[in-house]
C-alpha positions as a Markdown table, in Angstrom:
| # | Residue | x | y | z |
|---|---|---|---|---|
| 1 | Unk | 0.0 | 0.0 | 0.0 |
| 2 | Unk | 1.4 | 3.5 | -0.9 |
| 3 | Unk | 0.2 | 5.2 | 2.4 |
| 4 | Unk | 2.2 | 4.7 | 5.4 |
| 5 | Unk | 2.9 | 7.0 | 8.3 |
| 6 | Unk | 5.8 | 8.7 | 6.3 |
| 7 | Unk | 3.7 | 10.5 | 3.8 |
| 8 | Unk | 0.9 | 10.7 | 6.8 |
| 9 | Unk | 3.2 | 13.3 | 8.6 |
| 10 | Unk | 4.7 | 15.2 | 5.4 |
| 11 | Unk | 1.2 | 15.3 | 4.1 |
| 12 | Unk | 0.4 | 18.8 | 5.6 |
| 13 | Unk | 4.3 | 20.1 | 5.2 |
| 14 | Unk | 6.1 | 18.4 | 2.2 |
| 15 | Unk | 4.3 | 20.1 | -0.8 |
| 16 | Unk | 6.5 | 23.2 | -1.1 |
| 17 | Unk | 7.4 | 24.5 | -4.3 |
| 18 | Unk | 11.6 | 25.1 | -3.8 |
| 19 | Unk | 13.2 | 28.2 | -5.8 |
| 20 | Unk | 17.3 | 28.7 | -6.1 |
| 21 | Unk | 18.1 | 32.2 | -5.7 |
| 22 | Unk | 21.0 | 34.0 | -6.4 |
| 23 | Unk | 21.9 | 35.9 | -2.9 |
| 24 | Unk | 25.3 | 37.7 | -1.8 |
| 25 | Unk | 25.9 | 35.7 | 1.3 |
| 26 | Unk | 27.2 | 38.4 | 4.2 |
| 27 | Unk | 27.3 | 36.9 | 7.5 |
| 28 | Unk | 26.6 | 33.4 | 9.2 |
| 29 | Unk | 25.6 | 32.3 | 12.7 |
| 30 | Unk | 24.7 | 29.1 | 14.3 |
| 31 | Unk | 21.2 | 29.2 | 13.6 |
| 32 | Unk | 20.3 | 31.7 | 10.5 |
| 33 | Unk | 22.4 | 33.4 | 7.8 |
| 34 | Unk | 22.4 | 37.0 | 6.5 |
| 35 | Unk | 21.6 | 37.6 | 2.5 |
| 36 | Unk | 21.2 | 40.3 | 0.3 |
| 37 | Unk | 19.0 | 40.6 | -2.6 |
| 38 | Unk | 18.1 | 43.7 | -4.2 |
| 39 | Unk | 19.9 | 46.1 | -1.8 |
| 40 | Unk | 17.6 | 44.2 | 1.2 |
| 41 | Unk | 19.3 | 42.3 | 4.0 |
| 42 | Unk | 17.4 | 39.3 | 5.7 |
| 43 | Unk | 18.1 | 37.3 | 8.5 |
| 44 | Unk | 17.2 | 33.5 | 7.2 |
| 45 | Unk | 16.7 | 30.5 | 9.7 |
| 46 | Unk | 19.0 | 28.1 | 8.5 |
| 47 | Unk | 16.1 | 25.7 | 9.1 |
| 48 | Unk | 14.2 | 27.3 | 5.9 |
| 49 | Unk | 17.1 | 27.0 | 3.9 |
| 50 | Unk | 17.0 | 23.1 | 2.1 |
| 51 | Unk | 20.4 | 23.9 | 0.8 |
| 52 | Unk | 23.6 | 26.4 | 0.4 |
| 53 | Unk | 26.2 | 26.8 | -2.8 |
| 54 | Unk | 28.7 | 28.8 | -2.2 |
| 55 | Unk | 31.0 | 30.5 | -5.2 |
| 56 | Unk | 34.2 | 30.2 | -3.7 |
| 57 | Unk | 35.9 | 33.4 | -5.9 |
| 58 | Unk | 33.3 | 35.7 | -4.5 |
| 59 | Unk | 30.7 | 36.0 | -1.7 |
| 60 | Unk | 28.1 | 35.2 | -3.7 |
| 61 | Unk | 25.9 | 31.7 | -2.6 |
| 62 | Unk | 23.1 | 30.5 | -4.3 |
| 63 | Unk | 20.0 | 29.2 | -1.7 |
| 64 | Unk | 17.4 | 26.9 | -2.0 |
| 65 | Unk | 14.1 | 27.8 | -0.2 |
| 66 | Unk | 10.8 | 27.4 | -0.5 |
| 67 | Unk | 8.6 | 30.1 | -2.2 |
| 68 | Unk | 6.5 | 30.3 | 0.4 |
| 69 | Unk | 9.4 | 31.8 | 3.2 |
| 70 | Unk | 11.0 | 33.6 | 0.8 |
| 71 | Unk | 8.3 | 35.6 | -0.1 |
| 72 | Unk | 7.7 | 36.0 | 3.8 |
| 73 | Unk | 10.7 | 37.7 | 4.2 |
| 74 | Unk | 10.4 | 39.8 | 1.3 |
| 75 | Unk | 7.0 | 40.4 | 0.5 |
């Protein structure tokens, strides 16, 4: 059977749509990392974030996030 408890408790939180986005990466902490994008700084919990690339020539990083926090950050 295709249901089992996995997809039972991603059911209400799995169905993101996921965006990469081309940040400059300033400053990391334990717990969140600060972006700019478009002359705006935000703070993003590191628990949003489903992945980091960093360009190692510049300080540039590419994020993967959902669209749903991103554009709760910058709506």
């Amino acid at each position: 059977m295709w249901w089992n408890l996995k997809y039972s408790i991603d059911f209400p939180f799995g169905f993101f749509l996921y965006i990469w986005v081309d940040v400059i990466f300033i400053k990391e902490s334990t717990k969140a990392i600060l972006v700019m994008f478009d002359n705006k700084k935000a703070w993003f919990p590191k628990a949003w974030i489903v992945r980091i690339k960093h360009d190692k020539d510049s300080n540039k990083a590419k994020i993967k996030i959902s669209e749903y926090y991103w554009a709760k950050k910058f709506e």
